[in-house]
DRENBARO-313752 format. One record per residue (C-alpha): residue number from 1; residue in one letter; chain; x, y, z. Coordinates in Angstrom, 2 decimals, always signed. Layout:
<rs>
@num->NUM; residuo->A; cadena->A; px->X; py->Y; pz->Z
...
</rs>
This chain:
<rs>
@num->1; residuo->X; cadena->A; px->+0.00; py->+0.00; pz->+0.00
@num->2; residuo->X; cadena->A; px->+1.19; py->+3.51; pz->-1.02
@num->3; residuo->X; cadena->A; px->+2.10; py->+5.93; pz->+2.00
@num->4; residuo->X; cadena->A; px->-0.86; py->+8.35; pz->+2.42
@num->5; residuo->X; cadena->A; px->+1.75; py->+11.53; pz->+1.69
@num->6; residuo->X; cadena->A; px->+2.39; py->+10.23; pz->-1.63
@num->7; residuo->X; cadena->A; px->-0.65; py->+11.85; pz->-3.35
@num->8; residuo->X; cadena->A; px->+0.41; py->+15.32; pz->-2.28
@num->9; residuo->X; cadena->A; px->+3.94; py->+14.84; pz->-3.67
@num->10; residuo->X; cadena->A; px->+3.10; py->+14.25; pz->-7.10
@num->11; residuo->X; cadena->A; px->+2.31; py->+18.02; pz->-7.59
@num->12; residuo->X; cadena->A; px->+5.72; py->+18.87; pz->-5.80
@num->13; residuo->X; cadena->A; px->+7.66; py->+16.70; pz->-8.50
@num->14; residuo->X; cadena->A; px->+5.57; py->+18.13; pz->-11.15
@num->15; residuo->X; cadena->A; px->+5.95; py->+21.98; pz->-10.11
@num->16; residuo->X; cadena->A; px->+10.17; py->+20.76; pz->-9.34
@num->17; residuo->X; cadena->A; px->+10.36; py->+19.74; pz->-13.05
@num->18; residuo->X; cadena->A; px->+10.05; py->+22.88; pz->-15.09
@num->19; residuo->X; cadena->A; px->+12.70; py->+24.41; pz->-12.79
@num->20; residuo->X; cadena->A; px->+15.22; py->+21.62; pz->-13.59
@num->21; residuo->X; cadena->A; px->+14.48; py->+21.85; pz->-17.29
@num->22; residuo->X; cadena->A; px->+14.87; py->+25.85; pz->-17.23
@num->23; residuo->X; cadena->A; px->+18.29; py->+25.39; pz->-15.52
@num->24; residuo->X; cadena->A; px->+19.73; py->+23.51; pz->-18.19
@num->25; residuo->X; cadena->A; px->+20.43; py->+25.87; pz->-20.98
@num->26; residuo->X; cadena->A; px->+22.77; py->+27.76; pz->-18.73
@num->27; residuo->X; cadena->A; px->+24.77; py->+24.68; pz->-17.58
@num->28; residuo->X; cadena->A; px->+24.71; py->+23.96; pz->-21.28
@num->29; residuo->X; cadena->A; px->+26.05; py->+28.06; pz->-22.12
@num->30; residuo->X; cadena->A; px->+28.71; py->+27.56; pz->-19.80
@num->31; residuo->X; cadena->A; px->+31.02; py->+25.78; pz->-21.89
@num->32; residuo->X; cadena->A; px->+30.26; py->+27.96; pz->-24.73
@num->33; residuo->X; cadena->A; px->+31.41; py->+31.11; pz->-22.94
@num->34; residuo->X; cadena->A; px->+34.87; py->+29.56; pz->-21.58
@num->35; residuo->X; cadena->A; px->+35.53; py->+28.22; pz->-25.41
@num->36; residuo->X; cadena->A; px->+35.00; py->+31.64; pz->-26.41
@num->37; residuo->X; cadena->A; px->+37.38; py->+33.00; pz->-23.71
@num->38; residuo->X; cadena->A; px->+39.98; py->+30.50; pz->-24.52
@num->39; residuo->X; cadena->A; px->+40.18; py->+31.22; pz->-27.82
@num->40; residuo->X; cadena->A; px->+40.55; py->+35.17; pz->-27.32
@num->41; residuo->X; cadena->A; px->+43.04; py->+34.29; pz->-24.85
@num->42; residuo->X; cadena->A; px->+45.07; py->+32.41; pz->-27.22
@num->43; residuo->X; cadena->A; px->+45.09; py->+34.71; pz->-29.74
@num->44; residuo->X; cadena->A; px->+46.29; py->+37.60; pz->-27.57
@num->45; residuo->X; cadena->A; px->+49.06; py->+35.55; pz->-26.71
@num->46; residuo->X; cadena->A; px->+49.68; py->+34.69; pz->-30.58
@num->47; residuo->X; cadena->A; px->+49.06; py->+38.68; pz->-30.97
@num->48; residuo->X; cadena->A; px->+51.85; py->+39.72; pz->-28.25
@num->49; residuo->X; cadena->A; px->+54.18; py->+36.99; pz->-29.25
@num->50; residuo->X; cadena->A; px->+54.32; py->+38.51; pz->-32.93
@num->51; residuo->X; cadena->A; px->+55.14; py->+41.71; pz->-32.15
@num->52; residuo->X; cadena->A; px->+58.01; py->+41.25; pz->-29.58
@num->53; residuo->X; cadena->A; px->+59.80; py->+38.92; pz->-32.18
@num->54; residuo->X; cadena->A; px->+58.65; py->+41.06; pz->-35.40
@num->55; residuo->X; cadena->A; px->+61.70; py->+42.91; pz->-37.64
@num->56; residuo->X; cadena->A; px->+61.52; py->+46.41; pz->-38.07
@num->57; residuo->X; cadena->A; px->+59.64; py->+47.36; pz->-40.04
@num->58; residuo->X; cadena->A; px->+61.09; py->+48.44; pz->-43.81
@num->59; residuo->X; cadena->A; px->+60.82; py->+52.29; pz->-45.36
@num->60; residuo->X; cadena->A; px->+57.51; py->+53.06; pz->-46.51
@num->61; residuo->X; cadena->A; px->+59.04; py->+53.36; pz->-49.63
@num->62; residuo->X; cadena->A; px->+62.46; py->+54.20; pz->-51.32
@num->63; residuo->X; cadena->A; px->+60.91; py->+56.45; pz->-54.06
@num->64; residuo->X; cadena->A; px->+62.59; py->+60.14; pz->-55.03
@num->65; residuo->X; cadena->A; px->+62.26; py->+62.99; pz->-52.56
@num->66; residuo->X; cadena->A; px->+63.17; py->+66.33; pz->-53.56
@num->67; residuo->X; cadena->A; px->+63.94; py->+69.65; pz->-51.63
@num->68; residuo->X; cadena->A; px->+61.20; py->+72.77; pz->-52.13
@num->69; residuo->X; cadena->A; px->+63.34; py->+74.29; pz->-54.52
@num->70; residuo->X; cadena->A; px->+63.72; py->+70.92; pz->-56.63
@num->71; residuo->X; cadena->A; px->+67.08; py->+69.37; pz->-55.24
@num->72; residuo->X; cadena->A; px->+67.10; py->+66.01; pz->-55.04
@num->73; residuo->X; cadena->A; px->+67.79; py->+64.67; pz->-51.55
@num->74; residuo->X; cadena->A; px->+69.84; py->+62.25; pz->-51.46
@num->75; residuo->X; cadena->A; px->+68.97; py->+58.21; pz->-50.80
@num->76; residuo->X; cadena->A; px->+71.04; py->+57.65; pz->-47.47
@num->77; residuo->X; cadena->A; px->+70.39; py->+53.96; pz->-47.62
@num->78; residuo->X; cadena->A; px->+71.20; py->+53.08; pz->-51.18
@num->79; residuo->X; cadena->A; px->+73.42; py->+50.31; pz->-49.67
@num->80; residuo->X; cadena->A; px->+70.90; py->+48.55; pz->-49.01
@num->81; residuo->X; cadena->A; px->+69.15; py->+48.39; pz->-51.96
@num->82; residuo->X; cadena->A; px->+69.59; py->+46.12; pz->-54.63
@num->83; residuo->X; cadena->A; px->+73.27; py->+45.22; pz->-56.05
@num->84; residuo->X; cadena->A; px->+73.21; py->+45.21; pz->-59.71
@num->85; residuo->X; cadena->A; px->+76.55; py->+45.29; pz->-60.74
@num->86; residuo->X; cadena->A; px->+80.21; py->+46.21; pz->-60.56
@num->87; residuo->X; cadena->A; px->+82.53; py->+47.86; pz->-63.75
@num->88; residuo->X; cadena->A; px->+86.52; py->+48.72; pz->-63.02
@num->89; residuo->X; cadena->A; px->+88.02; py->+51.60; pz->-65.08
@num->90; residuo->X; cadena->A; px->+84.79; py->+51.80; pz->-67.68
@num->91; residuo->X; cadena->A; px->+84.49; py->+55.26; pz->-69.53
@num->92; residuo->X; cadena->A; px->+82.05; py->+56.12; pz->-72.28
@num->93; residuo->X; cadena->A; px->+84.00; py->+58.97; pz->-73.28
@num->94; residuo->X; cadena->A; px->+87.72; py->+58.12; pz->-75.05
@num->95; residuo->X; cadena->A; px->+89.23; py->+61.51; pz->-73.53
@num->96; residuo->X; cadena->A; px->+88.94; py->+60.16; pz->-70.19
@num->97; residuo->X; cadena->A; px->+90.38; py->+56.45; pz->-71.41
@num->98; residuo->X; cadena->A; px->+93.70; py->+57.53; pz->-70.25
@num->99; residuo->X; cadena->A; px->+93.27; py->+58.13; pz->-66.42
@num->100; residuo->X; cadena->A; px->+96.14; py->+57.41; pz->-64.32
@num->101; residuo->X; cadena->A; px->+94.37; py->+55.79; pz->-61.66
@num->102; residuo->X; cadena->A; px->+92.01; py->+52.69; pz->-61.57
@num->103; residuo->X; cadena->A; px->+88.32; py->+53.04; pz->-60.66
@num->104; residuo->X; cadena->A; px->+85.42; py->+50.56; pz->-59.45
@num->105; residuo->X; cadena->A; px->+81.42; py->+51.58; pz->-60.13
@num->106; residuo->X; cadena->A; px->+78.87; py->+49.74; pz->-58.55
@num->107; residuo->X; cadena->A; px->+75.28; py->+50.39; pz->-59.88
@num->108; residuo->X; cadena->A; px->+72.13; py->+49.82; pz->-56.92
@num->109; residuo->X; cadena->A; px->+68.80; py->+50.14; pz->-57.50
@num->110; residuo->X; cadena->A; px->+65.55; py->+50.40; pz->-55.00
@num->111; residuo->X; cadena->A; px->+64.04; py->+47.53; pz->-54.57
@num->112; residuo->X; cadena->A; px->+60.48; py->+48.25; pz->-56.14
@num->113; residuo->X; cadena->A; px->+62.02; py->+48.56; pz->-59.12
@num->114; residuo->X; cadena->A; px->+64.18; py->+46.13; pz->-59.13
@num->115; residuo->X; cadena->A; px->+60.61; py->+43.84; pz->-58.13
@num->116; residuo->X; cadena->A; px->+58.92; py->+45.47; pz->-61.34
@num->117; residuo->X; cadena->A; px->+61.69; py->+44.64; pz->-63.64
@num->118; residuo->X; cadena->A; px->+62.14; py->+41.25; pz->-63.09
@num->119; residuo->X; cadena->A; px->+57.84; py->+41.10; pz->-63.87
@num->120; residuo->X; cadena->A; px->+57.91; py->+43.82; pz->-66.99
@num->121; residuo->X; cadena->A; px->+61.89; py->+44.04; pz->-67.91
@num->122; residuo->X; cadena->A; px->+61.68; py->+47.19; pz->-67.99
@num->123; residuo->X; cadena->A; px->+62.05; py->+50.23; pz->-65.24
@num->124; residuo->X; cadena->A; px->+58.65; py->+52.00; pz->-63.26
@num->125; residuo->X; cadena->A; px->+58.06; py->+55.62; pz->-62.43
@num->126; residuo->X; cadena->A; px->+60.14; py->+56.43; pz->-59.40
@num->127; residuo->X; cadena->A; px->+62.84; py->+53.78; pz->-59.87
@num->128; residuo->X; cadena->A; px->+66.45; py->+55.27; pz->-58.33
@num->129; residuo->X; cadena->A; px->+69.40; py->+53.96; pz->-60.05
@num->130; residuo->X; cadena->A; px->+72.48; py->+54.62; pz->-57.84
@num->131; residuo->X; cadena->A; px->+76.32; py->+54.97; pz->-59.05
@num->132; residuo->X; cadena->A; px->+79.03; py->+54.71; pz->-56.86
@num->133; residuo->X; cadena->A; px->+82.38; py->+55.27; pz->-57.51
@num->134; residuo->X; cadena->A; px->+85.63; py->+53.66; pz->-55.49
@num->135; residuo->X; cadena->A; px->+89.02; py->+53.66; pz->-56.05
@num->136; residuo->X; cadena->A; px->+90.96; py->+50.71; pz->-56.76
@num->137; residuo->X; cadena->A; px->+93.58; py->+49.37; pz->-54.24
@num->138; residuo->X; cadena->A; px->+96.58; py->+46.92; pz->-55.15
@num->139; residuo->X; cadena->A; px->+98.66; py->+46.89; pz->-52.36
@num->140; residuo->X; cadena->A; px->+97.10; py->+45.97; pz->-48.55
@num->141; residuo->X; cadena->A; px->+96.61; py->+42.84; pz->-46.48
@num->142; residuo->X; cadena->A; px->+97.75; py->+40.01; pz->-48.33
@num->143; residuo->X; cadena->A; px->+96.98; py->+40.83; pz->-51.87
@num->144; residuo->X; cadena->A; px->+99.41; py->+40.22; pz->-54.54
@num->145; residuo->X; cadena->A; px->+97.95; py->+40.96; pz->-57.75
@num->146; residuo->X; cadena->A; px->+94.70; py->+42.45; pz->-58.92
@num->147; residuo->X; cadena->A; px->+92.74; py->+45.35; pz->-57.70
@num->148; residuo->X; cadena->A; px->+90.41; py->+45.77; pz->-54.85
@num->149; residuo->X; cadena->A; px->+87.59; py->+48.66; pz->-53.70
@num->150; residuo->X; cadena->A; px->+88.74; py->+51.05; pz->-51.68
@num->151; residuo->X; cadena->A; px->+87.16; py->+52.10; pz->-48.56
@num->152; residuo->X; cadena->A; px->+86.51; py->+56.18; pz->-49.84
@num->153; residuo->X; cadena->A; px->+83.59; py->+56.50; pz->-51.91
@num->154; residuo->X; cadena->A; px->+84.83; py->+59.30; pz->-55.01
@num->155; residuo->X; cadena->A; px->+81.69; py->+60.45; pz->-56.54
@num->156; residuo->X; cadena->A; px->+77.82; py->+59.42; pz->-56.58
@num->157; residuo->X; cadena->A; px->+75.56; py->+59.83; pz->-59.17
@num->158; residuo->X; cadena->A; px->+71.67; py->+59.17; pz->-59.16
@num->159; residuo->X; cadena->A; px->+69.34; py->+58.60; pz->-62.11
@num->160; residuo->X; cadena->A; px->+65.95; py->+58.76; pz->-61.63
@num->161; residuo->X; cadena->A; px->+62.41; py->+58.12; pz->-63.24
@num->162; residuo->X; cadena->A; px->+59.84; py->+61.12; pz->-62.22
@num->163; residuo->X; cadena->A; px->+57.43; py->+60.99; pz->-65.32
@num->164; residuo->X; cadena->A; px->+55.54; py->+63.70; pz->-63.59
@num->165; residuo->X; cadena->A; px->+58.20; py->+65.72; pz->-62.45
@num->166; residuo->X; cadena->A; px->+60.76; py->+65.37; pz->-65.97
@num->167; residuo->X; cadena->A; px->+59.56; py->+66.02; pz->-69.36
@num->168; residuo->X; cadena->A; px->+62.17; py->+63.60; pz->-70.68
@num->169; residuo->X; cadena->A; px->+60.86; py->+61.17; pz->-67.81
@num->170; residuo->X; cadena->A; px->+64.33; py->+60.76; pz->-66.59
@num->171; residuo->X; cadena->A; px->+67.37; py->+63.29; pz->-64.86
@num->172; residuo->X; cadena->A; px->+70.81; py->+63.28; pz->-63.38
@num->173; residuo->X; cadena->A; px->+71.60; py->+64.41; pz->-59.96
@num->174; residuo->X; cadena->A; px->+75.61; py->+64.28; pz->-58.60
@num->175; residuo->X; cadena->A; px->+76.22; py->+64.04; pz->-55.21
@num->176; residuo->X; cadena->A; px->+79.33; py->+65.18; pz->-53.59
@num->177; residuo->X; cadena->A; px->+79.34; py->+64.54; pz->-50.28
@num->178; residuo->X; cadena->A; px->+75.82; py->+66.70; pz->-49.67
@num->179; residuo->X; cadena->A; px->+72.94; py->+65.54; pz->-48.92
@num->180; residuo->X; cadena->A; px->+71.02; py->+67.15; pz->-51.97
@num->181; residuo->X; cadena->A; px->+71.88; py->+67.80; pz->-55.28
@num->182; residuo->X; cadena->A; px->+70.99; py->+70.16; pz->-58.27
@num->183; residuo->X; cadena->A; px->+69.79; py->+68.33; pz->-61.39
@num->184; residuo->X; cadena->A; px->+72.31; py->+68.55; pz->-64.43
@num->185; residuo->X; cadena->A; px->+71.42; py->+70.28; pz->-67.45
@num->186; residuo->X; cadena->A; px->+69.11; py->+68.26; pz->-70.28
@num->187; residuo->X; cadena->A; px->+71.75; py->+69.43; pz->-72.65
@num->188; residuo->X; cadena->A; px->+73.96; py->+68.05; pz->-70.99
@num->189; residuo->X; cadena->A; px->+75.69; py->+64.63; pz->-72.81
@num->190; residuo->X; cadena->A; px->+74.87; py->+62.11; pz->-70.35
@num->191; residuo->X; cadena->A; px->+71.11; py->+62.63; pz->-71.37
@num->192; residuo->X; cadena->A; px->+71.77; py->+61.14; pz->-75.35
@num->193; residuo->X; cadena->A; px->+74.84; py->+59.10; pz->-74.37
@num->194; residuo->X; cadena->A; px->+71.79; py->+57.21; pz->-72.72
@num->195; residuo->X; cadena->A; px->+69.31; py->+57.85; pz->-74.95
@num->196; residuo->X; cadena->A; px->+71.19; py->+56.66; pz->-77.82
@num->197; residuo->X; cadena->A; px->+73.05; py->+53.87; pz->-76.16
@num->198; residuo->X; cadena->A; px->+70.93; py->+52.49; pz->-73.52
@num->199; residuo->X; cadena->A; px->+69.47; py->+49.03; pz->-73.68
@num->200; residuo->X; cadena->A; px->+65.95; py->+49.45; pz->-71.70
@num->201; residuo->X; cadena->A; px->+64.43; py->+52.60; pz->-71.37
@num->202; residuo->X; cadena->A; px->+67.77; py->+55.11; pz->-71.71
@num->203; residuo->X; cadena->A; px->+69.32; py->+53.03; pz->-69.12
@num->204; residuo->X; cadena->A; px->+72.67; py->+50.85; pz->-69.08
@num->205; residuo->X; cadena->A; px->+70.97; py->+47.48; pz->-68.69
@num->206; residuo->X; cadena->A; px->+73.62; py->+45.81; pz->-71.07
@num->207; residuo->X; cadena->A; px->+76.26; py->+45.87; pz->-68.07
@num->208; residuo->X; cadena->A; px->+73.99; py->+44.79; pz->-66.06
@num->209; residuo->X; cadena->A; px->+74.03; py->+40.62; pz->-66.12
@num->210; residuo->X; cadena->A; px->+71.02; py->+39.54; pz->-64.52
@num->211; residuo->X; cadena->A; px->+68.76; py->+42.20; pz->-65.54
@num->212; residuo->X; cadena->A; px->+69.88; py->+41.67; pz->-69.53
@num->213; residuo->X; cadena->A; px->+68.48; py->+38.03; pz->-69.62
@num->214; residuo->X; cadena->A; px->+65.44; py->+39.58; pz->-68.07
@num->215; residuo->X; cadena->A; px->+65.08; py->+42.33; pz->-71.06
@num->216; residuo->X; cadena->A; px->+65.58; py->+40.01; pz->-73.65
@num->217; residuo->X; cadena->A; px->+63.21; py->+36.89; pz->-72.23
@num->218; residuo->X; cadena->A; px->+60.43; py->+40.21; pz->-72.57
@num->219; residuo->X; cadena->A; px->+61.77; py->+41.63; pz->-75.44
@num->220; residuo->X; cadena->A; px->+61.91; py->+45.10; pz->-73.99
@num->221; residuo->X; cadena->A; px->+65.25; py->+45.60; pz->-75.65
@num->222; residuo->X; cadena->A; px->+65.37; py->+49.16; pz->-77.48
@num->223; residuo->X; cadena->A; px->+65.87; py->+48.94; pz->-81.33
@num->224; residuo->X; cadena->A; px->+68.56; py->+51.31; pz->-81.36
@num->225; residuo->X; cadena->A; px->+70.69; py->+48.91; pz->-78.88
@num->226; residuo->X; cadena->A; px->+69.72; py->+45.99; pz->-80.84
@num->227; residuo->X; cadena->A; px->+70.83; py->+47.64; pz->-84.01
@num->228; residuo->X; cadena->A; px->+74.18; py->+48.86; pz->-82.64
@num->229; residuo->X; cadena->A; px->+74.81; py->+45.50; pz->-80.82
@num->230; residuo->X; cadena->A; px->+74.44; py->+43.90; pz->-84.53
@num->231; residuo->X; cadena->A; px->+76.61; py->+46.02; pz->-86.06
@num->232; residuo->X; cadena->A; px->+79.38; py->+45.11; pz->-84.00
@num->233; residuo->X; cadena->A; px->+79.13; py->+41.57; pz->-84.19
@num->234; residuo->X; cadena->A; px->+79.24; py->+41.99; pz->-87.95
@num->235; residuo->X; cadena->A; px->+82.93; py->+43.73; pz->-86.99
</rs>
């Protein structure tokens, strides 16, 4: 036989049960919210650890910068740019064949430009070509024969592609020892030694060894360079 209280606690279980239902979606939300804290956790910790080991960060960008009065100021960290090549005692002019010293030009270019070559094989707008001139050394350390840079830099020279700022896209700017320069004269021969001679877009790209494959895989070599560069090998 049933205890007499039994009756009255059916209506005790009954009003019990929506209670225990109602508490279940928030045991159930629990987990939820400490999945979601978790995972912001970790990421602030991913977030942290990449910038205390990050590199600093690289110039916004390497392009031309001028002075108010149109100097050209000049590109401190050239040295850092891209190497593109290295000529000892060249001269494009036969009176100056006869020097009685020994020189080494390097050639550097920013490294957008260098990027956009090796895609187009030819140069952008605002690409900085970079000439540096050293003297050679033959006696020091344990050299014996041959000819090594020298440590003073003798002249600097910067060619640059402004299509806005140049009618003839292109201009000359030497440096000696300031930190901005006057452009040099359009009339001036270095503007159609280049013009006349230069393999890609007025510029030297013929003594420059990786970049010539480049020009000639997309046949952006000029037709007067291709012309002249038949002519000799018909000599």
């Amino acid at each position: 036989m049933l205890p007499p209280e039994w009756p009255e606690m059916q209506p005790m279980t009954r009003t019990l049960q929506p209670a225990a239902l109602a508490a279940q979606p928030t045991r159930s939300i629990l987990p939820r919210m400490f999945t979601k804290l978790f995972a912001l956790l970790l990421g602030g910790i991913l977030f942290i650890s990449l910038l205390a080991f990050r590199q600093e960060p690289a110039p916004a960008s390497n392009a031309p910068a001028y002075t108010a009065d149109g100097q050209m100021k000049f590109p401190e960290h050239y040295r850092e740019w891209v190497y593109l090549t290295t000529g000892i005692d060249m001269s494009y002019n036969p009176a100056l064949a006869s020097m009685d010293h020994s020189m080494f030009d390097n050639v550097f270019v920013n490294p957008e430009a260098y990027k956009a070559f090796q895609q187009t094989g030819t140069w952008p707008d605002k690409t900085v070509l970079v000439l540096e001139a050293r003297g050679a050394q033959s006696k020091g350390s344990i050299n014996q024969k041959g000819h090594y840079q020298g440590s003073d830099v003798m002249a600097l020279e910067v060619h640059v592609k402004d299509e806005a700022r140049f009618p003839g896209k292109w201009a000359f700017f030497p440096f000696d020892n300031e930190k901005t320069a006057k452009m040099i004269p359009t009339n001036m021969d270095c503007y159609s030694c280049h013009s006349s001679h230069g393999a890609v877009d007025t510029t030297f790209v013929q003594f420059y060894p990786t970049l010539l494959e480049i020009a000639k895989k997309k046949g952006t070599l000029a037709a007067a360079y291709q012309k002249e560069t038949a002519a000799q090998s018909q000599k």
